[in-house]
N, C-alpha and C positions, 0 to 999 in steps of 0.2 A: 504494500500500500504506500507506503511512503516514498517508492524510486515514482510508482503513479504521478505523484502529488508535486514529485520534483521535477520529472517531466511535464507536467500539467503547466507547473511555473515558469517551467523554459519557454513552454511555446506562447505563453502569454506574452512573455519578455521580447522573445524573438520574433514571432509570428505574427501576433495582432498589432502590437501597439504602431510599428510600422505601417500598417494597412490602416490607419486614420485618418489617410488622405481622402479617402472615401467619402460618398456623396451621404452617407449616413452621420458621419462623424463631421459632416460641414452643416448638415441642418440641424445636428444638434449643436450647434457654437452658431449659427445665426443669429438667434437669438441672443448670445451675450454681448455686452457693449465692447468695443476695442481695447484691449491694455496697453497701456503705456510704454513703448518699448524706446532702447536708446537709437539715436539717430544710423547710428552706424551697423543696428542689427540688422538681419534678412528672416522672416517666417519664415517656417518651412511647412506652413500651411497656411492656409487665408480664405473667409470667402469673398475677400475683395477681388478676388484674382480674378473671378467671373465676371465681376460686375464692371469692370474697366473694360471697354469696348476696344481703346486701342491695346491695352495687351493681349488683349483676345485677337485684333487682330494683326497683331507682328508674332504671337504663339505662334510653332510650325505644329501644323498638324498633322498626328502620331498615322504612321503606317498601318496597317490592315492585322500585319503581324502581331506590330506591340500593343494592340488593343487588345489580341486577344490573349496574349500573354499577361497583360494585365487584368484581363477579367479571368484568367485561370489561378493567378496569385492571389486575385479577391477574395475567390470560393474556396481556394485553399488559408487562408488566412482564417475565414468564416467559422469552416470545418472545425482548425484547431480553436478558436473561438469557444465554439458549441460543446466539443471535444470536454476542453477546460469543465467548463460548464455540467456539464454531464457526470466529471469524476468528482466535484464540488457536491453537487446533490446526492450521485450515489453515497459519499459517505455518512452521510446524517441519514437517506433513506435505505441505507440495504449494509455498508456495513460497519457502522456504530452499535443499531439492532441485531445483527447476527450474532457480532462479539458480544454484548451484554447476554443474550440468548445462548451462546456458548458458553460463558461460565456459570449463569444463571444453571443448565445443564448439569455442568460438573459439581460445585456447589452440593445439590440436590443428590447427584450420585454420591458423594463423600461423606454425606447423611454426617453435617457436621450438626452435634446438638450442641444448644446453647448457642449458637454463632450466628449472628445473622448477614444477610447477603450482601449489605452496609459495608461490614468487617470484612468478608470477603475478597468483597471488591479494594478495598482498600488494600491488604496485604498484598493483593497481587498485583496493583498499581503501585506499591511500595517497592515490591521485589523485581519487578522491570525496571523502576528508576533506580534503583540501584547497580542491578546487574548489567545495563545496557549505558549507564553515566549518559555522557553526551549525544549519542544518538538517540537516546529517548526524548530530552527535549528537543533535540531536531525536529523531532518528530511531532511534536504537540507544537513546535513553534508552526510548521508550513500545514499542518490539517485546519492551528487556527487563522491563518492570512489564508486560504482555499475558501476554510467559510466565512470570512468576511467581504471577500470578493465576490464568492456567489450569489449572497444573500445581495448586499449591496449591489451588483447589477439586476437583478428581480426585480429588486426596488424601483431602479432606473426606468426599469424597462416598462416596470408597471405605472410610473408616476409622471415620468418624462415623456412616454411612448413610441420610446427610440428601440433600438436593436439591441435586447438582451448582450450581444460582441460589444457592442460600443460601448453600453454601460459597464461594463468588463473590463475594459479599456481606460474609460474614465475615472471609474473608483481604485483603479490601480494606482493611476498616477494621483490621487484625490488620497487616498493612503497614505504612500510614498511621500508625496512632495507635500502633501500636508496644506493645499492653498485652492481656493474657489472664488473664483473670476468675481468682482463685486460688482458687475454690470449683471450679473445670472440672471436669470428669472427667478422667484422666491422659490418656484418648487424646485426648480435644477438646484439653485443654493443649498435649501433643504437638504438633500438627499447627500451634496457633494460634504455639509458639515457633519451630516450625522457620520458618514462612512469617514470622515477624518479623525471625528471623535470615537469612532471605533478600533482604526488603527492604534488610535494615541493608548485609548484603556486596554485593549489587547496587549502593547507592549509596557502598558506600564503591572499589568496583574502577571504577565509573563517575568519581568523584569523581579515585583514582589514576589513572586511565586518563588524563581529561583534563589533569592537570596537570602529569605526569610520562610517561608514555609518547607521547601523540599530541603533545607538547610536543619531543619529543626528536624523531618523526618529523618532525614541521612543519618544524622547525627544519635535518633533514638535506634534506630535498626544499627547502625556500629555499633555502638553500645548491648547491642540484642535484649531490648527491653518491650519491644511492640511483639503482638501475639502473632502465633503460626498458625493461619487457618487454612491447614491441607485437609489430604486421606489420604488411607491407604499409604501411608507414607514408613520409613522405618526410624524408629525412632535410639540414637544412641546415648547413652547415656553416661557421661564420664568425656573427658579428653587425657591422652596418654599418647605414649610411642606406639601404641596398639590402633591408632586412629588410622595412621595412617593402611596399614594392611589389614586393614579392616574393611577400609573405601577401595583398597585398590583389586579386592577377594569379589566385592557388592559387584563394582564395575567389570567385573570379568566374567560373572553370572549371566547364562544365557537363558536360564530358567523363564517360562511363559509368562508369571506370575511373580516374577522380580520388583522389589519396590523402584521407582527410578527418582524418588526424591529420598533425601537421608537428612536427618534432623541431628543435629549435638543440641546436647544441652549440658554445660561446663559451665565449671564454678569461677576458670579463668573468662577472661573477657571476651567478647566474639572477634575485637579484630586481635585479638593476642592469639586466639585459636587458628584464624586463618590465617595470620603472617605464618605461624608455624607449621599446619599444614602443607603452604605455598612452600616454604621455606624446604620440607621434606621431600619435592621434586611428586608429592603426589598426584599419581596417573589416576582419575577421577572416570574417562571415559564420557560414558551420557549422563551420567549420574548429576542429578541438582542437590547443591550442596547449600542447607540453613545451619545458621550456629545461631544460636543462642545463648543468654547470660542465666544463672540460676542456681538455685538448690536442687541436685538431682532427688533427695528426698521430699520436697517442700508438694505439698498437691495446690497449691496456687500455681507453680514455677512448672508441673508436670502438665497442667490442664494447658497454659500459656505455649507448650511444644506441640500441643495435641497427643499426648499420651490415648486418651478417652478412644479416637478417631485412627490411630496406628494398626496394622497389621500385623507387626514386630517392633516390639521394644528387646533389646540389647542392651546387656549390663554385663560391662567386660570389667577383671578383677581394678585395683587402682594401687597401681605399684609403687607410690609416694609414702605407703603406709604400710604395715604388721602384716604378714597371714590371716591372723585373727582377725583385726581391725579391717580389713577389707572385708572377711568376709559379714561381720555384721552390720558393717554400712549397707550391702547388698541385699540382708535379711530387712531391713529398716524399710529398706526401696520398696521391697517386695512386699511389708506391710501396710505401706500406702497406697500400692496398685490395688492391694486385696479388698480395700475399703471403701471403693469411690464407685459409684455409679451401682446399680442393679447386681453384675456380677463379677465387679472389678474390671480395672483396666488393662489391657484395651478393652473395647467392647466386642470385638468380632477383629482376636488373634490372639499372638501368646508372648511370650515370655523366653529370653535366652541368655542363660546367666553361666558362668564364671566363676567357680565355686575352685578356691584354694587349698581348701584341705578335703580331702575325701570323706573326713570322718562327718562335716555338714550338708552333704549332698542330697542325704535321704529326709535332713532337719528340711533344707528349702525346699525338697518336691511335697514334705506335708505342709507345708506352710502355706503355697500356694498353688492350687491344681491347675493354673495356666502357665506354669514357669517348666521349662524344659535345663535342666541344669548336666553340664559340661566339666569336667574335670583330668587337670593334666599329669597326676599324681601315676601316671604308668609310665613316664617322660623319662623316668630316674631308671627303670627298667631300659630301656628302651635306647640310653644312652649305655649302658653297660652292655648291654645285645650288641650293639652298633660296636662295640672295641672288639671283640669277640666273631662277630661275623660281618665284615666288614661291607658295605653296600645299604645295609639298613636302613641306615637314616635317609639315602636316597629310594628309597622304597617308601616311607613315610611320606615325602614330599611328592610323590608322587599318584597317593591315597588321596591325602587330605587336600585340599584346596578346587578349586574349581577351574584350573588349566591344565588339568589330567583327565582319568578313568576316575566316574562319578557315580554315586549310587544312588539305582533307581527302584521302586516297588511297581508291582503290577498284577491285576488278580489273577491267582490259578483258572479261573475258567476266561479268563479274555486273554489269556495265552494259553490254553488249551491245554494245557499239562496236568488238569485233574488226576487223581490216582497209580499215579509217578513216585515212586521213590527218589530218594534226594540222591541218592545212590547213581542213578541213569539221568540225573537232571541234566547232567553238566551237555551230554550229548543231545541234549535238543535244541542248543543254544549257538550257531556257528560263531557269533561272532561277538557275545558276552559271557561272561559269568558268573552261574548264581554262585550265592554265600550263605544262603537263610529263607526262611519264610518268618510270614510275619500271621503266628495265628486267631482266630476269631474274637479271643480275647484280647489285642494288641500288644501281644508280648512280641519280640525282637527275636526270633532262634537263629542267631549267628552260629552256622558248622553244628546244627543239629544229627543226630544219630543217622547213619546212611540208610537204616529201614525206615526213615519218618516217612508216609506216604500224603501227600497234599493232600488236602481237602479243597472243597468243592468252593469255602469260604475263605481260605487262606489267599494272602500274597506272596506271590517269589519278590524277593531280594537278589536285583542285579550289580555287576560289577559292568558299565559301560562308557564310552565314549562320550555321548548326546542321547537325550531321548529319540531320536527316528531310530536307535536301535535296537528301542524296547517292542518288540512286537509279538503278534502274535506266531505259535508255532505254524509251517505253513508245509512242513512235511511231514509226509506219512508214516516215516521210518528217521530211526537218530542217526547222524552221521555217520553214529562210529558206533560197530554193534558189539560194545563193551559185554554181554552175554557169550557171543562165541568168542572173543577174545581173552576170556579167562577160560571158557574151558579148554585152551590149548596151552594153558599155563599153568605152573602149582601154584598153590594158597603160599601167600609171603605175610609176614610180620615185620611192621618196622623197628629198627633198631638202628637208635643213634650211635653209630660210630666214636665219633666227639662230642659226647653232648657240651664239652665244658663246665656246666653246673659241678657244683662239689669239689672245685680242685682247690687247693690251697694259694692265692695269690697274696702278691703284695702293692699297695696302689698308693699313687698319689694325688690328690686335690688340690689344685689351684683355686684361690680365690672362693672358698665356700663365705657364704654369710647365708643370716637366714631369710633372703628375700629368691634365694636362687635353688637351682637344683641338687644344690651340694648335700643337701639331706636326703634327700631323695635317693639318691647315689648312694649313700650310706646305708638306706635301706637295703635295695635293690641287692648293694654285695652280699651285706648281711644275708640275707635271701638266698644269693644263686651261688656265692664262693664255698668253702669247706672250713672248716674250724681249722683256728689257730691263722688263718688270714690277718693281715697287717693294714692298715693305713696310714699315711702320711699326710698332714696339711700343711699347706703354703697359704698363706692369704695375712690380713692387715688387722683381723680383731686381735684384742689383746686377749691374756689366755684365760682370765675369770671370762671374757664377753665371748670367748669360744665355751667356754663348758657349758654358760649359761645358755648358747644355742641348741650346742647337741643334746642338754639335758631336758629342754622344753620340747626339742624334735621327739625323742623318744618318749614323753610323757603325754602327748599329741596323739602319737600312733598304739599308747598303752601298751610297746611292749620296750626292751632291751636287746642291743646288739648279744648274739650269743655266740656269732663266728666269727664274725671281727675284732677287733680291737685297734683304738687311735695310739698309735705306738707314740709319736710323734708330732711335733706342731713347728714349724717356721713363721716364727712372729715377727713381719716385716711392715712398717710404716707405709702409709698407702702410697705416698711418692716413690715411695723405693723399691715399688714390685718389680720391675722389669730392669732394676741394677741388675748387671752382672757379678759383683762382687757378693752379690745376695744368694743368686740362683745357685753358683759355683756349689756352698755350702750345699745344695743335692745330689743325692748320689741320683744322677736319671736316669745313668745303663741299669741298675738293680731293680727298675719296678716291672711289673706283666703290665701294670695299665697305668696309664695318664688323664687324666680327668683336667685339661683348662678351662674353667667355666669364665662366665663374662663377670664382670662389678660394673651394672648399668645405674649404680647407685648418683656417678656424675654425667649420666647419660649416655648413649649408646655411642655418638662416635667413640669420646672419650674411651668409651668399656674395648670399642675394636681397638684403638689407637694400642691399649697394655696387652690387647690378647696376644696382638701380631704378635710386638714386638718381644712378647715372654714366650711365643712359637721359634719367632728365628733366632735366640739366645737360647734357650735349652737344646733345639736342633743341633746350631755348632757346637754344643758342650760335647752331647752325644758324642759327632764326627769326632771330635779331638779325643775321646775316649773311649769308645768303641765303635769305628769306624766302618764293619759289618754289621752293626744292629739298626734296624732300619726304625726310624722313629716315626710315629703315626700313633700322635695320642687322641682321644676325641676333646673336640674343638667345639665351645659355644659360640657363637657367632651371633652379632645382631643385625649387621646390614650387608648385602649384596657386595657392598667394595672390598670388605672383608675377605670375602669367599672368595672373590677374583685374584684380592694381593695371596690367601696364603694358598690358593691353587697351583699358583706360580713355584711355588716353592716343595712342590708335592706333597701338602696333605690332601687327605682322600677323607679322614672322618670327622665332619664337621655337620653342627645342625644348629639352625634359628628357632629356638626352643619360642620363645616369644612370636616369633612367624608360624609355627605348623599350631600352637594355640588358637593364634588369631583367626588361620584359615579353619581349622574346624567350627569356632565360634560362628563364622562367618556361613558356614554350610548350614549348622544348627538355626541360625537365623531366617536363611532359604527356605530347608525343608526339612519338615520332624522326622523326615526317613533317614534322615545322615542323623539325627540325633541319638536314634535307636541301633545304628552300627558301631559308630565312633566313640558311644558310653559304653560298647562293651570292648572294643580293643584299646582302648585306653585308661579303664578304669581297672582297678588289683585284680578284681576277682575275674575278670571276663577271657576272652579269649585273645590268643597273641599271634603277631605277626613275625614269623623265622624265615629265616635264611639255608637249606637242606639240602645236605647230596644224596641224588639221585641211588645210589648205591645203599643206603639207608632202608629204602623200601623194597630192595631187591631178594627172591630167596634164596639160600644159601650156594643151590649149586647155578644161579641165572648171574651172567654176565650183562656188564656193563654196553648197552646200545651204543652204536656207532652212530646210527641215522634213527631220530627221534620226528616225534610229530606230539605238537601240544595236545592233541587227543591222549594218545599213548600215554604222553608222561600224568595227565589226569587219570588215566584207567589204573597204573600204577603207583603211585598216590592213595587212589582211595581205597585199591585193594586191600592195603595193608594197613592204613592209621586212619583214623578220624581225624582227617584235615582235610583241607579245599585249597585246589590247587590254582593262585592267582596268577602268580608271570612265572619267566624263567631270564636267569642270564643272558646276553647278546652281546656279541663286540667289546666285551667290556663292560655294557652299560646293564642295566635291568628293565624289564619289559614288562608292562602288567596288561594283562588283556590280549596277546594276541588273536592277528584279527583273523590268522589264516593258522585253522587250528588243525587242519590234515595237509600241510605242507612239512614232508619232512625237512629236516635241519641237519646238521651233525652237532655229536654230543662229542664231548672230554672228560677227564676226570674233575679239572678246573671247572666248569658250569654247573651253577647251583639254582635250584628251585626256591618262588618263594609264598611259602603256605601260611595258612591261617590254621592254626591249631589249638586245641586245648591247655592252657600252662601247666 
C-alpha cells in the first residue's frame, strides 16, 4: 500500500500538475482577479493569453501532429489524475475497512478475555511503530496528504464545479505552498483555506504526534510496561544464556502448530534483554520476538504477557541462583498459574518446566496437572558414558533438538499395524523407527517387552526425519521377513564384552561447584565405577565450601558415595585456574578419566575462554610426559567457538550440557510427545542410550558380518537383548535413522551400534 500511495504522489507531482495549462484549469483561474507579479517575470500560464487578439494573432499555429500529441498527454495526465484519485478513496473505502476487519478477525480468534479491541488495536499499532521506526511514519505521513488531497479535490469538484484532476491539482499546491489568490471567488477561497488549514493541522498533529505522543509510547514499550495483547502465542519466562537456544531451537521448529510469536517476561529491563539477545548473534528466523519488564511470579505482570491466552508457557531453571532456590521460585510460578482463571493458566495449553533436582519432579507434576516437567539429572551419567564410549555425546545432539531425527506418535490403527508385536514392528517401517507405544492410558513405553502386541487404541512412537514420514503402513508384507531369518539362525544372548561398569578407576574434576554437573558426575561414578575408585578435584572453592557442596549433594540424593572416595582436592584461586604452575602440580598421565566442566559463574565466554585454555595446558603436560597417551578428557563447552577452537586441536569429547537442556526444553515446549520420550532417557530411572558392538549380540559359534544391512543389524539386536536399534557408525561419524535400511554396507570390528536399552 504504501509504494501505491508513493507512486500515486509521483504522478500527481509529475503528471498532473504540468497538465494545468489546460482549458479546465484556465476556467477555473478566470474567475480570480490578476496577482501582482514583478515586472521582469513571465507566467507560464495566463488566461490573458486568449484574450489579446494580436498575440493570438503572431501565435504560430500548432501542426496537426502536436495537437494530437497534446491531447494524448491531456488524457494521459487525466488518467493518472483519476488514477491518484481512485487509490485516495480506495483507502478509507476498501482498505482501512479490511485491515480493521482483519484484526477485528484475529482478535476474536485469540479469544482474548478481558481485553478489549481498543487495547488490541492499540498494541498492534504500538508494535508496528516500533518494529518498523521510520517507515511507519512514512507511512501515516503520505496515507494522511492522499486523504487530504482527495477529500479536498471532492470538495473542489463539488463546490467549484471544476474537474475533480484540477481540484487535485489545486489543493496540492493550496497545501504545499500554503496561499489562495485574494481576488478568489469566496467559495474557491473557501475550499483553497480550508484544505490549507488542513495541510497546516495535519503537519502540525503529525509533527505533535511524533514528538510527544509516539515519544511517550516508544519510550513505555522500551521500558516493557504496556500490555501484550496476543494468542496462541509462547510465553517465556525468565531471561538467561538459555534464551538464546531457546529462540534459536523455536525458530528451527517446523512443526504445523508452532507458536511464531514468543513472549519474555524478565525481571531485567526489555531493552537490556534485547541488547543482549542482539548482542548473542541470535538467529531468531520468523519468529516475533516481545520482551517485557516484570515479576515472572507476580499475576498482574503474568496477565500483562498474556499468560491466561498462551498455548505454552516455558519456565527454564534460572542459573543466577541455588539448585534449590531455583527450583522453588519455579514451584511459586506454578502456584500462580494454578490459581487464576477457571482452570489455571493458560487456558487452553500447558506448562514446561525445568526442574533441577530430580528429587522435585514428581512434587511439581502434583502441584500442577498442566505442567509437563523436564529434568537433566541423567546428564552426569551421560557425561561418564561419553568418556567411556566415545561418540555419545554426539548421538545426544543428534536426538535432542529439532535439526535432526524427531519424535513422532501416530495411532496403531491409522498406521495399520494393529496386532503387531513390537518385536516385527521395526520391519514395517522403511524409513523410520519405532521406540514405544504410547498406551490407552497415556503412559510412555519407551523399549517395551518384544511380545507387547499393539492394541487397537495405542500409538507407535517414531524415531523420524519430518512428519511426511509418518505414515500409514502401505505394504502387505515387512521388508524384511525377520520370521524366516531367524529360523536359519541359532537363538543368541547378549553379552557385553566391555561392559566397563565395575572396574576400578581413578578421575579427575575440573572446576566442580554446585551450580554445574560436577555432582552429578560424582554420582554417576559412584554408580557405574567399582569400589575403592579415586577422585580428584581441581576447581576454586575453598575446602570447608567444597565439603559443604559435596555434603549437601549427597544429603539431596539421600544416599553416600560407597565406591568412590575424594582422595584429593586442588585448591586454586579462580584467576589462577588455567596457570600452568598450578596445573603442573597434577599428575594427568595417572587418571582413566578427565572431567573439565565449564564455571559459567562469570559467564559463558569467560567459562570457554578457562576451559580452552586449561585443555591446551594439561594436553602439552600430557605430551611432555607421556607422549603415547592420547588425551581426550570430556569437555563442557558452552558456545559453538568453543567447539571449533578445541576441534582444532583434536578433542573429540565434548558436550553443551546447557544446549542439549535447552533443546529438549524446547521440544517439550513443541510437543508433549518429546516430553514422554526425553523424561524417560534422561531421567535415573528410565531407559539409556549406549554405544555397542555388534559382536555382543552374536552367538557363540556366528561370526562377525562383512556386509550388513540396517534390517539385519535390527533382527540381530532384538534377537538377543531388549533394546531398539536407532543408528549405527558411518565414516566416522554416527547415523541415527537410516533411511535405506536393506542397502547392505560393510561392517569392521571398529563400527558400533547405537541402542536404547534398559540401565
Amino acid at each position: 500500500m504504501r509504494w501505491i500511495i508513493l507512486l500515486s504522489l509521483a504522478a500527481l507531482a509529475a503528471g498532473i500538475g504540468p497538465g494545468l495549462r489546460s482549458a479546465d484549469v484556465a476556467d477555473a483561474n478566470a474567475t480570480q482577479a490578476p496577482r501582482l507579479r514583478r515586472a521582469d517575470a513571465r507566467p507560464s500560464w495566463s488566461p490573458r493569453v486568449a484574450q489579446d487578439p494580436a498575440a493570438a494573432a503572431a501565435a504560430p499555429t500548432p501542426a496537426p501532429t502536436g495537437l494530437m500529441l497534446k491531447a494524448l498527454w491531456r488524457g494521459l495526465r487525466t488518467a493518472l489524475g483519476y488514477a491518484v484519485l481512485a487509490c485516495g478513496i480506495a483507502i478509507w473505502v476498501y482498505w482501512i475497512p479490511s485491515l480493521l476487519y482483519e484484526e477485528h478477525q484475529k482478535f476474536l480468534a485469540d479469544n482474548l478475555e478481558g481485553r478489549s479491541f481498543n487495547m488490541f488495536l492499540t498494541y498492534r499499532f504500538n508494535y508496528w511503530m516500533n518494529s518498523n521506526g521510520l517507515s511507519a511514519m512514512g507511512t501515516i505521513l503520505l496515507i494522511g496528504i492522499l486523504t487530504l488531497l482527495t477529500f479536498g479535490a471532492l470538495m473542489y469538484a463539488a463546490f467549484v464545479g471544476g474537474s475533480p484532476v484540477t481540484g487535485l491539482w489545486v489543493c496540492f499546491v493550496w497545501a504545499s505552498a500554503a496561499s489562495v489568490d485574494p481576488g478568489a471567488s469566496a467559495i474557491t477561497g473557501f475550499v483553497g483555506i480550508l484544505t490549507t488549514l488542513g495541510g497546516l493541522v495535519l503537519l502540525a498533529v503529525l509533527l505533535t504526534m511524533i514528538s510527544d505522543y509516539f515519544a511517550k509510547q516508544v519510550e513505555a514499550s522500551k521500558q516493557g510496561r504496556d500490555p501484550v495483547v496476543e494468542g496462541g502465542h509462547l510465553l517465556l519466562l525468565g531471561h538467561s544464556v538459555q534464551t538464546k537456544q531457546l529462540l534459536e531451537e523455536f525458530a528451527l521448529c517446523e512443526a504445523d502448530d508452532k507458536p511464531t510469536t514468543v513472549v519474555i517476561l524478565a525481571n531485567q529491563s526489555k531493552q537490556e534483554v534485547e541488547d543482549e539477545i542482539e548482542a548473542m548473534n541470535t538467529e531468531l528466523g520468523d519468529l516475533k520476538l516481545v520482551v517485557r519488564n516484570g515479576k515472572t511470579c507476580d499475576k498482574a505482570d503474568l496477565w500483562k504477557v498474556g499468560a491466561d491466552c498462551a498455548t505454552r508457557i516455558v519456565i527454564p531453571e534460572n542459573p543466577q541462583v541455588s539448585l534449590d532456590e531455583s527450583d522453588a521460585a519455579t514451584m511459586g510460578i506454578l502456584l500462580t498459574l494454578k490459581g487464576q482463571g477457571k482452570s489455571g493458566w493458560p487456558n487452553n495449553g500447558y506448562v514446561a518446566v525445568q526442574c533441577c533436582l530430580g528429587r522435585n519432579v514428581q512434587y511439581m507434576q502434583d502441584l500442577y496437572d498442566k505442567t509437563f516437567i523436564l529434568s537433566g539429572e541423567r546428564l552426569g551419567r551421560v557425561m561418564v558414558q561419553s568418556l567411556q564410549d566415545q561418540g555419545l555425546c554426539s548421538v545426544f545432539n543428534q536426538i535432542i533438538g529439532f535439526n535432526g531425527e524427531e519424535f513422532y506418535i501416530a495411532g496403531a490403527e491409522e498406521l495399520g499395524v494393529v496386532g503387531k508385536s513390537f518385536r516385527e514392528l521395526p520391519f514395517w517401517f522403511p524409513i523410520t523407527v519405532p521406540l514405544g507405544v504410547v498406551d490407552r492410558e497415556g503412559n510412555y513405553l519407551v523399549n517395551p517387552e518384544k511380545s507387547y502386541e499393539v492394541q487397537a487404541d495405542d500409538s507407535v512412537i517414531l524415531l523420524a526425519d519430518d512428519d511426511d514420514a509418518v505414515g500409514p503402513v502401505e505394504a502387505e508384507a515387512p521388508f524384511f521377513d525377520l520370521g524366516r531369518w531367524c529360523a536359519q539362525r541359532k537363538a543368541a544372548e547378549f553379552r557385553e564384552a566391555n561392559p566397563n561398569d565395575g572396574e576400578t578407576v581413578k578421575a579427575l574434576i575440573c572446576n566442580l561447584n554446585d551450580r554445574n554437573f560436577g555432582c552429578a558426575i560424582l554420582f554417576a561414578l559412584d554408580e557405574m565405577a567399582g569400589p575403592g575408585s579415586e577422585v580428584e578435584i581441581y576447581c576454586s572453592l575453598g575446602e570447608e565450601e567444597l565439603q559443604d557442596v559435596l555434603s549437601n549433594a549427597q544429603r539431596r540424593q539421600e544416599k553416600h558415595f560407597e565406591n568412590i572416595t575424594v582422595s584429593k582436592t586442588y585448591v586454586t584461586p579462580r584467576n589462577a585456574m588455567t596457570s600452568m604452575y598450578r596445573l603442573k602440580e597434577i599428575p594427568v598421565e595417572s587418571y582413566d578419566q578427565i572431567f573439565i566442566l565449564a564455571d559459567a559463574s562469570q559467564g559463558v565466554d569467560r567459562a570457554d575462554e578457562q576451559t580452552v585454555a586449561m585443555v591446551l595446558q594439561m594436553k602439552s603436560l600430557m605430551e611432555q610426559r607421556n607422549s603415547e597417551q592420547d588425551f581426550q578428557p570430556l569437555v563442557e563447552i558452552c558456545t559453538p567457538t568453543a567447539e571449533e577452537q578445541l576441534s582444532q586441536i583434536g578433542m573429540k569429547n565434548m558436550i553443551n550440557t546447557t544446549l542439549l537442556v535447552s533443546k529438549a526444553l524446547a521440544m517439550v515446549a513443541i510437543s508433549t510427545t518429546h516430553h514422554g520420550v526425553l523424561s524417560d532417557l534422561l531421567s535415573a530411572d528410565g531407559n539409556n542410550m549406549d554405544i555397542m558392538d555388534l559382536a555382543d549380540y552374536l552367538a557363540e559359534d556366528e561370526k562377525l558380518p562383512r556386509m550388513l544391512t540396517f534390517a539385519e543389524a535390527t533382527a540381530i539386536v532384538s534377537r538377543g537383548a531388549q533394546q531398539v536399534l536407532i543408528g549405527w557408525s558411518e565414516d566416522g561419524d554416527y547415523v541415527m535413522n537410516p533411511k535405506s535400511k536393506m542397502t547392505p554396507r560393510s561392517w569392521t570390528e571398529e563400527d558400533r551400534l547405537v541402542v536404547i536399552k534398559d540401565v
